[in-house]
N, C-alpha and C positions, 0 to 999 in steps of 0.2 A: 139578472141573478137567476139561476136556475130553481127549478120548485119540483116538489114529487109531492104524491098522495098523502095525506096527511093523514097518521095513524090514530088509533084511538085517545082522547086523552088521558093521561097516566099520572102517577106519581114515584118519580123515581129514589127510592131510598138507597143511597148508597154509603154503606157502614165501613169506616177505615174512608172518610172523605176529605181528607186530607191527606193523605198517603200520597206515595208517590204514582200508585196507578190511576186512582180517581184524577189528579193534576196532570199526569201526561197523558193521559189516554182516554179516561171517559167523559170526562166533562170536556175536554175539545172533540168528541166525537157529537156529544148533543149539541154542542155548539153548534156545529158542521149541519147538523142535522137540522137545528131551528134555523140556521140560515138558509138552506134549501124547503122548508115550508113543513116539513113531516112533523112538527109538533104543534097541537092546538093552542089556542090562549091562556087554557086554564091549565097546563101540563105544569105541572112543578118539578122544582130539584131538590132533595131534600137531604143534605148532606151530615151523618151523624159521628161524630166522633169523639174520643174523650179531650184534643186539643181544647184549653182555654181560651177560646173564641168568641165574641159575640157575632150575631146577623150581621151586621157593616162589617166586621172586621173581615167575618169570612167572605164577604161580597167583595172587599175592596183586594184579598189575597187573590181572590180566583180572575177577578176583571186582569190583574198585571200578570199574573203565570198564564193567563190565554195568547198575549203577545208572544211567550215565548215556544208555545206548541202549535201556535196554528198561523199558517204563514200567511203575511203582510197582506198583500191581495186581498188573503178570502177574509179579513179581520174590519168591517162595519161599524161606524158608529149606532145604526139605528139597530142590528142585530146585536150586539152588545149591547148595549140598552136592554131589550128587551130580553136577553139571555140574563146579565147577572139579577131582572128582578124576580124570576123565575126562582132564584138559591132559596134555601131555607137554610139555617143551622139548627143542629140538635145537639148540644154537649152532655154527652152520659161517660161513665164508663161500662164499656161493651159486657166486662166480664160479671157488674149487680145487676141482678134481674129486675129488682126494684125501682133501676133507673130507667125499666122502658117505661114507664107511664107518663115520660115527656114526649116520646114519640106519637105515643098512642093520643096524647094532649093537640098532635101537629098534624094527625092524618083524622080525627075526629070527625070534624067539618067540613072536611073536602067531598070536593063535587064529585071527587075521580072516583070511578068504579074498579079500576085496575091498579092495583100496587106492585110495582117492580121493587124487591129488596138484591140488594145487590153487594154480595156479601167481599168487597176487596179490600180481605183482610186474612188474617193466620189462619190454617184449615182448624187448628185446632179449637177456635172460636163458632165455627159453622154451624154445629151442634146448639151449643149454647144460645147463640144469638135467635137459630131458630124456637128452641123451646120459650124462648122468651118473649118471640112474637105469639106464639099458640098461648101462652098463660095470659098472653094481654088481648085474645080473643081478635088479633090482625088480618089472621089467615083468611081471608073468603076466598070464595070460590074463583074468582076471577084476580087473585093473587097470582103472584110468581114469584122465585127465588134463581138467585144466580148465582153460580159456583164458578169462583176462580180453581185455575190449577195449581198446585198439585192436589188432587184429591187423594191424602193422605200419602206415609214414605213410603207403603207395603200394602199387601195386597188386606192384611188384617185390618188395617187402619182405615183404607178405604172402604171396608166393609163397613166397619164401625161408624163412620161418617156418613157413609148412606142411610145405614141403621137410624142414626140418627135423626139427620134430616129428613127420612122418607116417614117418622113418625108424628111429622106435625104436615109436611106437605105429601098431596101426591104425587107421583113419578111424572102425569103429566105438568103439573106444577114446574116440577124442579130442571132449569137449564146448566148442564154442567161447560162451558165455556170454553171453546180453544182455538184461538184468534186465529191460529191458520188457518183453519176450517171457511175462515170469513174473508180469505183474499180472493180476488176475481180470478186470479188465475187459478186458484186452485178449485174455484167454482165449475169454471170456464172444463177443464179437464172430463169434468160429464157430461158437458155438451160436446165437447171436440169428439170422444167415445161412442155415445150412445146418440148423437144427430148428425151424424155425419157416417156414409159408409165408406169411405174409403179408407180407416185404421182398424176399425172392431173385427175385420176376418185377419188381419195377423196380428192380433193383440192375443198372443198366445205364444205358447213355447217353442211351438214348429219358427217361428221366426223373431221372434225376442229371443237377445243372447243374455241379455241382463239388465238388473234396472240401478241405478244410484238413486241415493237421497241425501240430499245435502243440507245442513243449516249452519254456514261460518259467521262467527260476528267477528270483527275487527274488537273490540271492545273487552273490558274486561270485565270482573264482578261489579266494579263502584263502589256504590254505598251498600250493596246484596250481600256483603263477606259473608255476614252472620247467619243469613240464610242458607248460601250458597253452601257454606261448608258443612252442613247439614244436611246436601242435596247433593249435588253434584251432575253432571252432565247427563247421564241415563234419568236420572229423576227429574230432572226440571225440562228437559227436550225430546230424549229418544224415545222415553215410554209412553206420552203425548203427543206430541205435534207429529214427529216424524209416525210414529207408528199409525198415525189417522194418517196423513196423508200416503202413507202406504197401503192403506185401508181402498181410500180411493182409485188409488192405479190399479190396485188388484180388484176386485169387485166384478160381483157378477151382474150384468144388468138387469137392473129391478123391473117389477111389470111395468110402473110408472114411477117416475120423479117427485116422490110427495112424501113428507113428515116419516113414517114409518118403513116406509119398503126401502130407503137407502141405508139406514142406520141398522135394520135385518140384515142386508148384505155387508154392510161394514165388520158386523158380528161374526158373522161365517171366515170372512180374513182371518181376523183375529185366532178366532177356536183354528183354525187351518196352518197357525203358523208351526214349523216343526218346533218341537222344545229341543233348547241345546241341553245337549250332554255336560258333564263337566270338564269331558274332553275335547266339547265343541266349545266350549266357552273357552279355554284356554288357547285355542289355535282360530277359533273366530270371532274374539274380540279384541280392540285396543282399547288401551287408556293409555292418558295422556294429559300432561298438569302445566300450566305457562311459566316459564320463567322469564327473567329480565332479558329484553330484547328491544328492538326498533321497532316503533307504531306511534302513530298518530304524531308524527314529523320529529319528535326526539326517542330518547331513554326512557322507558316505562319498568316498572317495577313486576315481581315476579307475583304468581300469587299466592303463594305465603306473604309475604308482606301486604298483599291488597287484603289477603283474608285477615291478618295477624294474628296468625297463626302459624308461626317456624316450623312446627311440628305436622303438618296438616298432608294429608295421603289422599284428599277428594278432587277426585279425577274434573279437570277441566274440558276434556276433548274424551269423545268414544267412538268407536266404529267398531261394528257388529255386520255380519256376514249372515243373513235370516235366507228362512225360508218358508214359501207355501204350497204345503203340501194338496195340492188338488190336482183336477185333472188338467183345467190352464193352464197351473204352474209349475206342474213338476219338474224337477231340475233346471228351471230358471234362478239363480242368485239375486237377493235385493242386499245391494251394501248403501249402511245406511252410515252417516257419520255427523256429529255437531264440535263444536268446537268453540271456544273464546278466545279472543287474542290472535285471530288468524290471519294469514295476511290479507283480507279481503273482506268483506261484510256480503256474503252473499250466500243467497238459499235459491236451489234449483233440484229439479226431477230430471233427471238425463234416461230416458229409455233408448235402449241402443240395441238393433234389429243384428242380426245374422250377418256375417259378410257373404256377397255372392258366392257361388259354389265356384266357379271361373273366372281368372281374369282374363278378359280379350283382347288387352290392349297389351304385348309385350314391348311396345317402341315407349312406349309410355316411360317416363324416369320415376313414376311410381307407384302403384296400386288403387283400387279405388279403396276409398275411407268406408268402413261402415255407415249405413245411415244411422243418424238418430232424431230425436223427438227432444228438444230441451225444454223442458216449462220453467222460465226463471219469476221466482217468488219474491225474491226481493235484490238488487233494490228497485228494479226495475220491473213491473209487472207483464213479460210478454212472451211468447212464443215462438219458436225457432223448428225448422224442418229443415237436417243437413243432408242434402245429398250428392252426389256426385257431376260438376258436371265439365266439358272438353273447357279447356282454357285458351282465348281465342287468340288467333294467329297463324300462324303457314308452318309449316316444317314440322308437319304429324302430329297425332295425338296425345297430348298431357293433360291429365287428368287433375283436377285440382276440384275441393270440396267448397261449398257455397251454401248459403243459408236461405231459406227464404222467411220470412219473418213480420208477425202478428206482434206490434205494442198495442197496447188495449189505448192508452190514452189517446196514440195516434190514429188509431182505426175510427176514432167514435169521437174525438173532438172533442171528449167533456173529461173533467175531474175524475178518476177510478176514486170511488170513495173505500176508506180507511176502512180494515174487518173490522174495528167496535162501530162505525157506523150502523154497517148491514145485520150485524147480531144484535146490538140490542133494540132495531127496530122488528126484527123479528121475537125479538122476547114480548113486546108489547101487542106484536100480533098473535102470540101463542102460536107460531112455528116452530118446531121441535130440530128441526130435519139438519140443520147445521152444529146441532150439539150433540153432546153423547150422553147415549143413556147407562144407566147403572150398570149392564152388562156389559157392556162396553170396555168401562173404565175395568172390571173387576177380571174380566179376561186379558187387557193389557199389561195388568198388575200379573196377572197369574201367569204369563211367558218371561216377565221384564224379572221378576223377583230370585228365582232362583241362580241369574246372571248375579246379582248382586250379592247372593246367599255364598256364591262360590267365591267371588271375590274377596267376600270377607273372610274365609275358610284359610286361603291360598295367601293369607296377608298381599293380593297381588299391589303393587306399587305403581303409582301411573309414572310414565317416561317423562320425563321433564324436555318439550321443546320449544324453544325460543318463542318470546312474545313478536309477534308479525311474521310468523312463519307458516307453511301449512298442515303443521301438526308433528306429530312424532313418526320416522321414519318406518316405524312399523305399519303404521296404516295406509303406505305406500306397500307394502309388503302382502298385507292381506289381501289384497285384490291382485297384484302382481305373478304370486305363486299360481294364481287362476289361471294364467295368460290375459289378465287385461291390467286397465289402468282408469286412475283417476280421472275425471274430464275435466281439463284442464281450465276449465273456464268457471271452475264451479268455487275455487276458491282464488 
C-alpha cells in the first residue's frame, strides 16, 4: 500500500455532509487519503447536516456509498474500519444559529488544533454558517474555511459573500476551491512552462496562433435541474474552472512557485482580459441548450424536461472567443467552450503554434499539420506533442502527423490522485497557492457579468442541439470565420 507524509492532525467539518458532494467526492477523497497514511489517529470527520440521522446511521450510509465512489481495489477492510470510525454526526439546522452549540459541544474536547469547515453547501448559506461559527467563538487562529463554487451569481453577490465571510475569517483563512486547479495535469502545465526550456521562448504570440479550452461532459443536469437552471453554463464553468485554467496557460512567470506569487500572476490575466463589447458579445459568444437526442446507449431526454422546466432559456453549452490584452498576448485568440450532453466527456488545453512560413515538401499528398501542445484533463490525465513527421516507406515524401505522449499514470507507475485529494490536504497545511483569492474571483465576475448583463438585455435564446452531439452549429462557426477549427479530439 502506498503511504505519504502525514499532515497535521485536524478536524474536518464538513456542513451539507450528506449532500451529494461530501458522498461523491470528499469523503472518498479522505478516504483515498487515510489509506495512503496522510491522516494522523486522532484526525476526525465530522459531518454536519440537518438529515435525521443518528452516529451509526450516518456511519452505516457512508461505509455503503464508499463502495460505490471509490474503486474495488483501493476499497480495504482494515482502511475502512479505521475510516468510518473516524465519522462523527452533527444534526442541526444550518440556517438556527442557536443550533451551533452541538457543534461547538463535538469540537470542545478535541485534541486537534486545526479545524477545516468545509462549507458544501448553497453559497447562500456561507455567510451564515460562518457568523455562526464566530458567535460560538470556533474561529482560532489555526482555523480554516472552504468555499465551494459558485462564489455568488454576480459580481455583487460575490462581493457580498466575501464581505461576509471575510468578517469572521481572515483572507489567509479562507480557501475558495476549484477542483480543476487540483488535477495533475493542470499542475503539471507549470512545470512543463517554467522547468523546462525548450516551450517558454515560443510561449508567445510571435508563434502561438491560438489556444482552445475545452470542458465537454457527456452527461446531463441529473438531480442539479434546480440549481442548474438558476446557473447555467458560464456560471457554473466558464467563469471558474475555465477562466483559472486560462489564468494558468497565460501567466507570466512568477519569481518562485509558492502560495502568493502564482495567484498575483493569475490576477494580472484576469485584470488583462479584453472586456467584450456588446458587439463582441454578440459575434463572440455561443449558447447553446440540449435537447432530446442519443447518449449514453439509448434516447435521453432534453433539458427542459431534465430541468422541468418547458419554459426554461438557460443555456447548457457556451463558447466565448476572449482575449489578453498584454504584451505576450496580443492578438493571440483563447476560445473557450463547456458544454453538457456532448458527445464525449472530455476536457483538454490544445495550444496550437503557427504553421511553417514554407512548405518544402511539394510531392508530399499533403502539408504539414500545425504543431500543437494537447493537455488532456480529463478523462485521461496526460500530455500530447503533435508534430510532423516523414511517414515511412519508399516512393518519396508523405508527411503524416504523430504524437509523442506523457500519461502521468504510466510515466510514474502510481495512482494520479483525485484534485479533492491534493486540495484538501493542502487546506490542512495552510497552502493557499491552488485556490483563489478574493480578487481573483471578483475580477472573473467583473469580465464574466456584463456577458450575461447583455444576454439578458438581447432576450438572447440558446440553440437547441441534440443531446450526444458536439454542440450548436454556431460554435463551429465562431472559430471557423477565424480560419481555424475545433480540435477535433477535444470532444
Amino acid at each position: 500500500m502506498p503511504t505519504a507524509t502525514a499532515v497535521d492532525p485536524c478536524d474536518f467539518v464538513i456542513f451539507g455532509g450528506t449532500g451529494d458532494l461530501a458522498v461523491r467526492k470528499l469523503l472518498p477523497a479522505l478516504y483515498l487519503r487515510d489509506r495512503d497514511g496522510q491522516l494522523t489517529d486522532d484526525t476526525r470527520v465530522i459531518a454536519v447536516a440537518r438529515a435525521g440521522l443518528d452516529e451509526p446511521g450516518y456511519r452505516h450510509k457512508i461505509q455503503s456509498e464508499l463502495g460505490r465512489f471509490v474503486a474495488a481495489d483501493l476499497l480495504d477492510n482494515e482502511t475502512l474500519d479505521r475510516f468510518i470510525s473516524r465519522l462523527r454526526f452533527v444534526s442541526i439546522d444550518l440556517t438556527e444559529p442557536s443550533d451551533y452549540v452541538a457543534v461547538t459541544d463535538t469540537l470542545t474536547h478535541s485534541p486537534n488544533d486545526i479545524r477545516v469547515f468545509y462549507l458544501a453547501c448553497a453559497p447562500a448559506l456561507f455567510g451564515p454558517i460562518c457568523a455562526a461559527l464566530g458567535a460560538q467563538g470556533l474561529v482560532t487562529d489555526t482555523a480554516r474555511v472552504v468555499l465551494e463554487k459558485p462564489i455568488g451569481h454576480d459580481l455583487a453577490s460575490a462581493q457580498a459573500i466575501n464581505d461576509a465571510v471575510g468578517a469572521v475569517f481572515e483572507e489567509r483563512q479562507i480557501f475558495r476551491i476549484d477542483h480543476y486547479l487540483g488535477k495533475e495535469s493542470v499542475q503539471n502545465l507549470l512545470v512543463t512552462r517554467f522547468a523546462n526550456t525548450l516551450l517558454e521562448p515560443l510561449w508567445n504570440s510571435s508563434r502561438i496562433d491560438h489556444v482552445q479550452i475545452t470542458a465537454a461532459e457527456s452527461l446531463g443536469v441529473g438531480t442539479r435541474g434546480g440549481y442548474y437552471d438558476k446557473s447555467g453554463a458560464l456560471r457554473d464553468m466558464l467563469q471558474n474552472h475555465l477562466l483559472q485554467v486560462l489564468c494558468l496557460v497565460a501567466m507570466e512567470p512568477p519569481t518562485y512557485v509558492h502560495r502568493e506569487t502564482v495567484r498575483d500572476e493569475k490576477l494580472k490575466v484576469l485584470q488583462a482580459l479584453r472586456p467584450l463589447t456588446n458587439e463582441d458579445i454578440k459575434r463572440d459568444t455561443v449558447t447553446g441548450q440540449y435537447g432530446p437526442g442519443l447518449a449514453e446507449g439509448g434516447v435521453v431526454a432534453g433539458y427542459r424536461e431534465d430541468a422541468e422546466n418547458p419554459d426554461s432559456t438557460t443555456e447548457t453549452f457556451v463558447a466565448v472567443k476572449a482575449e489578453v490584452n498584454n504584451w505576450r498576448w496580443a492578438g493571440v485568440p483563447f476560445y473557450l467552450r463547456t458544454g453538457k450532453r456532448m458527445a464525449h466527456r472530455s476536457s483538454e488545453i490544445v495550444v496550437q503554434f503557427k504553421p511553417v512560413p514554407l512548405s518544402m515538401f511539394p510531392d508530399s499528398d499533403r502539408g504539414p499539420e500545425p504543431n500543437r501542445l494537447i493537455i488532456s484533463l480529463q478523462p485521461k490525465e496526460e500530455m500530447r506533442l503533435e508534430l510532423t513527421a516523414k511517414e515511412p516507406g519508399s516512393g518519396g515524401i508523405r508527411l503524416r502527423p504523430v504524437s509523442l505522449k506523457l500519461n502521468y499514470t504510466e510515466a510514474f507507475q502510481r495512482r494520479s490522485t483525485d484534485a479533492y485529494e491534493r486540495l484538501l490536504m493542502d487546506v490542512v497545511r495552510g497552502d493557499p497557492t491552488l485556490f483563489m483569492r478574493r480578487d481573483e474571483v471578483e475580477a472573473a465576475w467583473a469580465w464574466a457579468e456584463p456577458i450575461l448583463r447583455e444576454w439578458k438585455r438581447t432576450d438572447r435564446v440558446p440553440r437547441t442541439y441534440p443531446a450526444g452531439t458536439d454542440g450548436p452549429i454556431d460554435a463551429a462557426t465562431l472559430v471557423e470565420r477565424d480560419g481555424r477549427r475545433w480540435h477535433e479530439g477535444a470532444v
